[in-house]
MIDRENPA-305122 format. One record per residue (C-alpha): residue in one letter; x, y, z. Coordinates in nm, 3 decimals. Layout:
% residues N
A, X, Y, Z
...
This chain:
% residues 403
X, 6.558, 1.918, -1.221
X, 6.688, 2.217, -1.022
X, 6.335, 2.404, -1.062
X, 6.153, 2.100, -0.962
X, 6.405, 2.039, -0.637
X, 6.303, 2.417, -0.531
X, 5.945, 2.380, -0.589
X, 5.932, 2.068, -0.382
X, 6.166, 2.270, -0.093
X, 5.922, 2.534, -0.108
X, 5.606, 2.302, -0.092
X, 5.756, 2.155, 0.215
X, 5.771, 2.517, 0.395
X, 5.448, 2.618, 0.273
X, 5.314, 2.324, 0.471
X, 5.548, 2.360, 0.766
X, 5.461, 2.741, 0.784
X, 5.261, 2.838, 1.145
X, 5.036, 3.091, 0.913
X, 4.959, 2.804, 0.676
X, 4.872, 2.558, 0.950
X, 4.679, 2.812, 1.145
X, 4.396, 2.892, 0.855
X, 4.354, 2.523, 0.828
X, 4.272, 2.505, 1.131
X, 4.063, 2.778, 1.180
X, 3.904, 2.653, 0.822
X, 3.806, 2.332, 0.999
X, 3.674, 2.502, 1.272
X, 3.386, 2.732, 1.074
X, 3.344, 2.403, 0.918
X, 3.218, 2.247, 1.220
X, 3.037, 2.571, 1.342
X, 2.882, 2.763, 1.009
X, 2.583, 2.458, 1.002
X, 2.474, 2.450, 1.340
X, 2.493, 2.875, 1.372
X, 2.238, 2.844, 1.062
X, 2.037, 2.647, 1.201
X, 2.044, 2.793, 1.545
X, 1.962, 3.127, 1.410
X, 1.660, 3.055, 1.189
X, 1.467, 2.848, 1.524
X, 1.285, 3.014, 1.781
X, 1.342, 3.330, 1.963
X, 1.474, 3.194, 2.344
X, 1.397, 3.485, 2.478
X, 0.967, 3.446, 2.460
X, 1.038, 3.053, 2.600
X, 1.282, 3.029, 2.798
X, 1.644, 2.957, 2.753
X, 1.609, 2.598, 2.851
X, 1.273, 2.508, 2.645
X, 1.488, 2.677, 2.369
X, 1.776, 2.460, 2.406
X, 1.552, 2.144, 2.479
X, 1.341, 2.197, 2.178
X, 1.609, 2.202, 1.932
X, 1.474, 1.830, 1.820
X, 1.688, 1.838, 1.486
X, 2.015, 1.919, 1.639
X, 2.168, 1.569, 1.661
X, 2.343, 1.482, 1.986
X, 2.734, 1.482, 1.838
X, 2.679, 1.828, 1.680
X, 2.735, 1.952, 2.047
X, 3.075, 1.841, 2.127
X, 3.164, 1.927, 1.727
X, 3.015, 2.288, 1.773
X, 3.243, 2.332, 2.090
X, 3.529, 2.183, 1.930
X, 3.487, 2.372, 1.633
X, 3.507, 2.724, 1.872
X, 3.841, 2.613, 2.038
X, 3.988, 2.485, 1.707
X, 3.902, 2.886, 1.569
X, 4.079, 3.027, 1.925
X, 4.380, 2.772, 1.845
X, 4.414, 2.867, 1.535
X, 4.480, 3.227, 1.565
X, 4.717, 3.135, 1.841
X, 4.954, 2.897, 1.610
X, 5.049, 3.209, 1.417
X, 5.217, 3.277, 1.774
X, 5.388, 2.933, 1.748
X, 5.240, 2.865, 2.048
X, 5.343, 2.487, 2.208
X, 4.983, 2.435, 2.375
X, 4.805, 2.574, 2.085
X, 4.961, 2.296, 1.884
X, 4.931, 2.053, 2.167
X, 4.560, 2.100, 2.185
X, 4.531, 2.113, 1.830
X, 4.614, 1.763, 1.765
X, 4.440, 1.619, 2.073
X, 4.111, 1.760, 1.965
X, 4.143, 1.684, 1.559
X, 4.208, 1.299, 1.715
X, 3.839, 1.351, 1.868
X, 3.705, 1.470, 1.564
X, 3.834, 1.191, 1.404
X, 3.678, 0.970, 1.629
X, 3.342, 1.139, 1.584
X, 3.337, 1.165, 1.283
X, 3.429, 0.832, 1.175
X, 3.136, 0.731, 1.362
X, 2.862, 0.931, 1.227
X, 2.937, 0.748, 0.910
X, 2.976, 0.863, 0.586
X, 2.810, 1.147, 0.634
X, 3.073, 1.343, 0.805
X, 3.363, 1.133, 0.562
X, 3.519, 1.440, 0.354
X, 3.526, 1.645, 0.682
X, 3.711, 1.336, 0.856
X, 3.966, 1.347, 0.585
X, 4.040, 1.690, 0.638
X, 4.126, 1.657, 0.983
X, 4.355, 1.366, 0.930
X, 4.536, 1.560, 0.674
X, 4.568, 1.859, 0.890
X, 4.657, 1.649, 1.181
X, 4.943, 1.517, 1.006
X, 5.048, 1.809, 0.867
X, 5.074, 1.951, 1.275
X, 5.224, 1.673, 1.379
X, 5.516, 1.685, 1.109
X, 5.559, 2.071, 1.212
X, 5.601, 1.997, 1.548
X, 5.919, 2.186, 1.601
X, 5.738, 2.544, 1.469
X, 5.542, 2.564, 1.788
X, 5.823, 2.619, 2.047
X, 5.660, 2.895, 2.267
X, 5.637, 2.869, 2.639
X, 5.451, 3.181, 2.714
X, 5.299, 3.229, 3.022
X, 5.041, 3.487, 2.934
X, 4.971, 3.279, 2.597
X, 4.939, 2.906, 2.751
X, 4.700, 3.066, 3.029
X, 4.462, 3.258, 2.801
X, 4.441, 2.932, 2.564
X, 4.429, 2.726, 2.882
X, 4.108, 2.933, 3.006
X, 3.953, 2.984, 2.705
X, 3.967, 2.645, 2.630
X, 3.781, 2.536, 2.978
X, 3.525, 2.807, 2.967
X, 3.407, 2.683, 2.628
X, 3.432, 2.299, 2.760
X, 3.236, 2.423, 3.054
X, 2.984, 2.612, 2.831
X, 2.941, 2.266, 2.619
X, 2.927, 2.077, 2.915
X, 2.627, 2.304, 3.114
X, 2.476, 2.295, 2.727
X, 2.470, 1.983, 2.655
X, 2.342, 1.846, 3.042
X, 2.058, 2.114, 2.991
X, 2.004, 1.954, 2.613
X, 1.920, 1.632, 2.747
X, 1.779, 1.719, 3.097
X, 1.562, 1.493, 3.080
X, 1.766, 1.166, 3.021
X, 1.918, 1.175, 3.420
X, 1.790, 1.087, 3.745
X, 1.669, 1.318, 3.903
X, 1.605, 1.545, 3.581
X, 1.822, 1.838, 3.530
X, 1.604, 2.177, 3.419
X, 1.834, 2.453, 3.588
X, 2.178, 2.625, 3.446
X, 2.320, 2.582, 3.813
X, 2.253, 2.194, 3.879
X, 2.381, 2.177, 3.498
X, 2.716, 2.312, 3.603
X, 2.729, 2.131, 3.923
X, 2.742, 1.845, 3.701
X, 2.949, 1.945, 3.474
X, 3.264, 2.040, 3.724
X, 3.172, 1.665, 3.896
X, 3.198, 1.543, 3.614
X, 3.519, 1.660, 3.459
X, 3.672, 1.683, 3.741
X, 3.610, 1.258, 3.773
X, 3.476, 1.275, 4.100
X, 3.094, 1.123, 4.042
X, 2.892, 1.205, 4.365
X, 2.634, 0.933, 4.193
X, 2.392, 1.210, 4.324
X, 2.305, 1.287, 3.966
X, 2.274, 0.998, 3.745
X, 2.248, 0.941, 3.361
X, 1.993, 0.705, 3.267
X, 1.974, 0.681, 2.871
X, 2.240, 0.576, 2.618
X, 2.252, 0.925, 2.521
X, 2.325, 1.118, 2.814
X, 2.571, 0.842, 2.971
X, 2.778, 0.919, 2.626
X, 2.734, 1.283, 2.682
X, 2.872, 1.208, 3.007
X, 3.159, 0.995, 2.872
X, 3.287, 1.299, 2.651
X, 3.249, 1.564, 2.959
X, 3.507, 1.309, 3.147
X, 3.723, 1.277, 2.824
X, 3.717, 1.613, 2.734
X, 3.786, 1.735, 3.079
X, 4.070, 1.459, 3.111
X, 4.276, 1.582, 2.783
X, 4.168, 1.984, 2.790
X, 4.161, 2.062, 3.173
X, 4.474, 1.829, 3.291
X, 4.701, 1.945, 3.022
X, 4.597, 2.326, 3.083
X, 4.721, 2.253, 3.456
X, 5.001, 2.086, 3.369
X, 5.163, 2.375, 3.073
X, 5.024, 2.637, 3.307
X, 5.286, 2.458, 3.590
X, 5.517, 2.414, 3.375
X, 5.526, 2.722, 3.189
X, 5.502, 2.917, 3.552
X, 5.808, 2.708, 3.687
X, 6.046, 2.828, 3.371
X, 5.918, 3.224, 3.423
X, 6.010, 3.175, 3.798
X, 6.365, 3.018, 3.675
X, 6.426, 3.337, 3.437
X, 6.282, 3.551, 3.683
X, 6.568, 3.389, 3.976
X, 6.801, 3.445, 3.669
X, 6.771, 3.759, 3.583
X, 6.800, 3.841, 3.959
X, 7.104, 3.726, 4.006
X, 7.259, 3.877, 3.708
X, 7.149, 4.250, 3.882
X, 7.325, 4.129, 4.211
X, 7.669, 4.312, 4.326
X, 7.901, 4.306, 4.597
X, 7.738, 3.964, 4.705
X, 7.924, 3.643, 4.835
X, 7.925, 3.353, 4.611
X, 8.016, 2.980, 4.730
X, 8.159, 2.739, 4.474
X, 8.085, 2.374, 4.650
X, 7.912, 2.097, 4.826
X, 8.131, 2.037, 5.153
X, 8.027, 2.063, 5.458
X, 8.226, 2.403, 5.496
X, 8.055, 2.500, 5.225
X, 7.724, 2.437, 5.363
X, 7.824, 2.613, 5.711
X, 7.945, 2.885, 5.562
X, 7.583, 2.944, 5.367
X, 7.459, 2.950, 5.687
X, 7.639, 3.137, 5.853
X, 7.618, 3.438, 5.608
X, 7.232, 3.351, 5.598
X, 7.198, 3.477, 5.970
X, 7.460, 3.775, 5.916
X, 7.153, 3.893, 5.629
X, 7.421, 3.854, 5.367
X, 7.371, 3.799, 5.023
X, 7.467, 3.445, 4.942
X, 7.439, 3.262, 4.573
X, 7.555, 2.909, 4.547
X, 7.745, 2.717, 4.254
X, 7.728, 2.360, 4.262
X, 7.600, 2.048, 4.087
X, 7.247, 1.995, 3.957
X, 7.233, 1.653, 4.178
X, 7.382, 1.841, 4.471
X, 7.137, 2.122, 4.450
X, 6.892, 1.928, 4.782
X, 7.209, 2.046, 4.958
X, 7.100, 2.366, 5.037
X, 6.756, 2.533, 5.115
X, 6.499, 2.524, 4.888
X, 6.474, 2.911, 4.890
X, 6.854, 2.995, 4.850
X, 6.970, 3.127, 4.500
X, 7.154, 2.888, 4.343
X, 7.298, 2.847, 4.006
X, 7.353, 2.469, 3.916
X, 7.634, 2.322, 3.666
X, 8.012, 2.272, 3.634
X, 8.138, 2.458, 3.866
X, 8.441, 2.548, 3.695
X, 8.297, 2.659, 3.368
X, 8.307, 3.066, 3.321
X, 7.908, 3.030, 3.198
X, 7.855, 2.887, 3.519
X, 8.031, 3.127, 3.754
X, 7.908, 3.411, 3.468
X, 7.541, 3.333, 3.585
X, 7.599, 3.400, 3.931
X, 7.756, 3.717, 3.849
X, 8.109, 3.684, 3.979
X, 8.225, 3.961, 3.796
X, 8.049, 4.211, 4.028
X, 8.053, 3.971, 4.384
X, 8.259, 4.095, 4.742
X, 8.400, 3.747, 4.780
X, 8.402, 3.439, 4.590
X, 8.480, 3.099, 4.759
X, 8.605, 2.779, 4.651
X, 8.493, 2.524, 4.933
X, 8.511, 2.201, 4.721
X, 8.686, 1.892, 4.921
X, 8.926, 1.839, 4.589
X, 9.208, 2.070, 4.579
X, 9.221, 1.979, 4.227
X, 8.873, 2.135, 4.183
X, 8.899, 2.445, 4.382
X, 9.224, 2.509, 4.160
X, 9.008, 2.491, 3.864
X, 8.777, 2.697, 4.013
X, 9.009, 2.991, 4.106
X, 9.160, 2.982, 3.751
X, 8.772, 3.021, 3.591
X, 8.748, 3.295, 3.856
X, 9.076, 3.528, 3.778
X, 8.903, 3.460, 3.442
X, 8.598, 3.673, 3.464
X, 8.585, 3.858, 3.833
X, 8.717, 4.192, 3.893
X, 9.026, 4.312, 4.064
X, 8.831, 4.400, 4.367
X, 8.685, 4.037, 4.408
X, 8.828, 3.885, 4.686
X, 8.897, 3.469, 4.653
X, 8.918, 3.241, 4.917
X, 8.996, 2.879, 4.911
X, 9.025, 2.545, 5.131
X, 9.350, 2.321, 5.149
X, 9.224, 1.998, 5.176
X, 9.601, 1.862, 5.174
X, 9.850, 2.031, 5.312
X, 10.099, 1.904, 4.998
X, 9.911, 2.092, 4.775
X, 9.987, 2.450, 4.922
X, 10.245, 2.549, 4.759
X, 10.080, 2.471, 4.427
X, 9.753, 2.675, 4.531
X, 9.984, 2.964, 4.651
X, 10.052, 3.034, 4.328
X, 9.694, 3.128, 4.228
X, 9.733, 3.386, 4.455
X, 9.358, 3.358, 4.630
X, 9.316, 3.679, 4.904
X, 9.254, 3.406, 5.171
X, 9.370, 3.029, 5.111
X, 9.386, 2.827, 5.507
X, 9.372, 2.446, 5.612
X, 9.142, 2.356, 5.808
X, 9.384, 2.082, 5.993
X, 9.646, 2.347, 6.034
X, 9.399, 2.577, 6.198
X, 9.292, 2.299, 6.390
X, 9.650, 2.208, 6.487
X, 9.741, 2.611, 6.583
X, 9.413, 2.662, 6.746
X, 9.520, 2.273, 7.016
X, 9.838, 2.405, 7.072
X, 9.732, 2.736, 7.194
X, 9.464, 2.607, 7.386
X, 9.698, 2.350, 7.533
X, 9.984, 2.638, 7.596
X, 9.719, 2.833, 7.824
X, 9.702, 3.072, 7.565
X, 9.374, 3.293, 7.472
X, 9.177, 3.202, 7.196
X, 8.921, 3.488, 7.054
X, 8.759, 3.640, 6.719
X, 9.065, 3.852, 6.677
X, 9.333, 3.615, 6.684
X, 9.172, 3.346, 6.468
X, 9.157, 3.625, 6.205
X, 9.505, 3.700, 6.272
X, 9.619, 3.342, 6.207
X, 9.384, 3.336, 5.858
X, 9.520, 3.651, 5.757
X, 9.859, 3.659, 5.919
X, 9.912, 3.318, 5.737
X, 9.774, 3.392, 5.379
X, 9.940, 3.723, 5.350
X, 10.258, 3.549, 5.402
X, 10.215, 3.326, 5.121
X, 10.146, 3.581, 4.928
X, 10.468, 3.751, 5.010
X, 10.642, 3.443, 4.951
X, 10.476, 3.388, 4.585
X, 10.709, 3.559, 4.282
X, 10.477, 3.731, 4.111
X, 10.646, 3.577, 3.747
X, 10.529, 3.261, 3.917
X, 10.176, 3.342, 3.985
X, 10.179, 3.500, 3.607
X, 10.279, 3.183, 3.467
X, 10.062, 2.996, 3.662
C-alpha cells in the first residue's frame, strides 16, 4: 500500500514538473510543424518564381495548416521557456492549445488523436498552474516579441496565400503587412476587403489571434515593467542614508514634505496604501502600517538624519516612536507632534530629540506678537528646542527605560 501511495505521489510530480510539461509541449509543436516542413521542402524552388507565386501555388496546403504551422512555432518557443517557469509562457500556452482545440475539432476526424493530445496537455498546464510563477522582464518581453513576429509572419503569409480572395487583390509583402497590423490591431480601414469565405476566416483568426497574443504581451510586459520599477524604487531606498523620513498623513506631514522638497532634501514617506494619492506621484514612498519595524525597515530608518512621527493620533505617533528606538541608530534624531496637550507627559517619556504642540506654539508665538515682542527664525527654534530639551531634563531616565 505504502509503495503504491509513493508511486502515485511521484506520478503526480512527474506531471506537475516544468521539464515534463515543457517537452509536451514542444512535442505538440513539431507535431503541427514536421508535415507541412515536408511538404514545403519537396515543392518548388521560390527562388526561380517568385516568393509570392511560390506561396500562392502551394494548392495542397489546406487553409488551417497556416494558423497550425504558426502555432506550432510559438508552442516550440513556449516550450523551452516553461523550463524557466515562466508565467506568460504558461499563459500563452493554454490560450493557444484552446485554439488548437478549436481547429482541430473542426477539421474532423482527421486531426482527432492530435486534438486529444492537446486537451490532455492543456489540462495537465492548467493543474500546474502554480509552477510557472516568473515575472521576468527580460523573459515575458522576448516571449512577448517572439510571439508577435511569428503572428505577424502568419498573418503577411497567409494574406499573400490567398491574395486573391480580397478586394482589391493583395500580390505585395508590404500591402500584406499593412493588412495584417489593421487587422490585429481591430481597426478595419474597409480599404482592403475580404471577399470569399476563406479569406474573411483568415481574417477572423488575424483579429483573434492578435486579440489573445498581442493584448496579453502588452499587458505582462506593463505589468511585469511596473513590479521591476517597484524593486528598482526598493532597492533605492534601502542604499539611502542620512535622509529624512516622515511617518504620516496630516497636513503637517504633508507641509513638511514640501518643505524639505524645495530645501533639495532627501525625503521618503511612510504611510497607508489608501493614503499614498497624498503625496506626489514621484516622491519615494513606502506604503503599510506605519508602526510595523518591516515597514519603517524598508525605508531604511536605521541609517536616516531624522525620523518624524506627524500622525494626528498621539496614540499612533507613540507607536511609531517605540517601532523606531526599535531599529534606528543612536544618531537618528526623532521628532514628534502633540496633538493633545494631556498626552505630553506620556510622550516625554519616549524621549523623541524634538516633541512640540502645535497649539502651544501657536499660543507662545500670539502672546509675543501681542506683547510687541520680535518674532524671527531664531527664536521659534529657541522655543522648539528650548522647550523639548527641558522635557528631556525633566524625564528620569529609569522612566524612559521602562517605558
Amino acid at each position: 500500500m505504502h509503495f503504491i501511495h509513493t508511486v502515485i505521489h511521484r506520478l503526480i510530480a512527474l506531471l506537475n514538473a516544468p521539464k515534463f510539461l515543457s517537452s509536451l509541449t514542444i512535442i505538440n509543436g513539431l507535431w503541427l510543424i514536421a508535415p507541412i516542413v515536408r511538404a514545403y521542402s519537396q515543392h518548388i524552388d521560390w527562388r526561380t518564381h517568385g516568393f509570392t507565386e511560390w506561396l500562392q501555388s502551394l494548392g495542397f496546403i489546406e487553409l488551417l495548416d497556416l494558423p497550425r504551422f504558426s502555432l506550432g512555432i510559438i508552442l516550440i518557443g513556449l516550450g523551452v521557456s516553461l523550463v524557466f517557469r515562466s508565467r506568460i509562457a504558461w499563459l500563452f500556452a493554454v490560450l493557444i492549445l484552446m485554439l488548437l482545440v478549436m481547429i482541430d475539432i473542426s477539421m474532423g476526424e482527421k486531426y482527432l488523436w492530435h486534438a486529444l493530445y492537446s486537451i490532455t496537455l492543456l489540462v495537465l498546464l492548467m493543474h500546474a498552474w502554480r509552477v510557472f510563477p516568473n515575472h521576468s522582464t527580460t523573459n515575458t518581453s522576448a516571449i512577448a516579441l517572439f510571439s508577435i513576429i511569428v503572428l505577424a509572419a502568419y498573418s503577411v503569409l497567409g494574406t499573400l496565400y490567398l491574395g486573391d480572395h480580397y478586394k482589391p487583390k493583395i500580390d505585395d509583402p508590404f500591402t500584406a503587412l499593412y493588412f495584417s497590423m489593421i487587422s490585429m490591431a481591430t481597426v478595419g480601414y474597409g480599404d482592403i476587403v475580404p471577399v470569399t469565405v476563406e479569406s474573411r476566416m483568415f481574417t477572423i483568426s488575424i483579429v483573434v489571434f492578435g486579440i489573445t497574443i498581442f493584448t496579453t504581451s502588452v499587458v505582462y510586459i506593463a505589468g511585469a515593467l511596473v513590479r521591476d520599477t517597484q524593486e528598482i524604487v526598493q532597492k533605492r531606498l534601502l542604499r539611502m542614508k542620512n535622509h529624512y523620513v516622515i511617518v504620516g498623513t496630516s497636513l503637517l506631514a504633508q507641509y513638511v514634505y514640501q518643505g524639505l522638497k524645495k530645501r533639495k532634501m532627501n525625503v521618503v514617506v511612510v504611510c497607508p496604501d489608501d493614503k499614498r494619492h497624498l503625496f506626489p506621484a514621484d516622491a519615494a514612498v513606502v506604503t503599510g502600517e506605519m508602526s510595523a519595524i518591516t515597514t519603517l525597515q524598508q525605508a531604511s530608518v536605521k541609517d536616516a538624519q531624522c525620523v518624524m512621527a506627524l500622525e494626528e493620533n498621539d496614540a499612533e505617533n507613540t507607536y511609531i516612536l517605540l517601532a523606531v528606538n526599535e531599529v534606528a541608530a543612536d544618531h537618528v534624531k526623532t521628532v514628534t507632534v502633540i496633538n493633545d496637550e494631556s498626552n505630553r507627559k506620556k510622550i516625554d517619556l519616549l524621549r523623541a530629540d524634538f516633541s512640540f504642540s502645535l497649539t502651544e506654539l501657536g499660543g507662545e508665538i500670539l502672546m509675543r506678537v501681542l506683547s510687541g515682542e520680535s518674532i524671527d527664525s531664531t527664536m521659534i527654534g529657541e522655543l522648539l528646542i528650548g522647550r523639548t530639551q527641558d522635557n528631556i531634563t525633566s524625564t528620569p531616565k529609569g522612566a524612559a527605560d521602562a517605558t
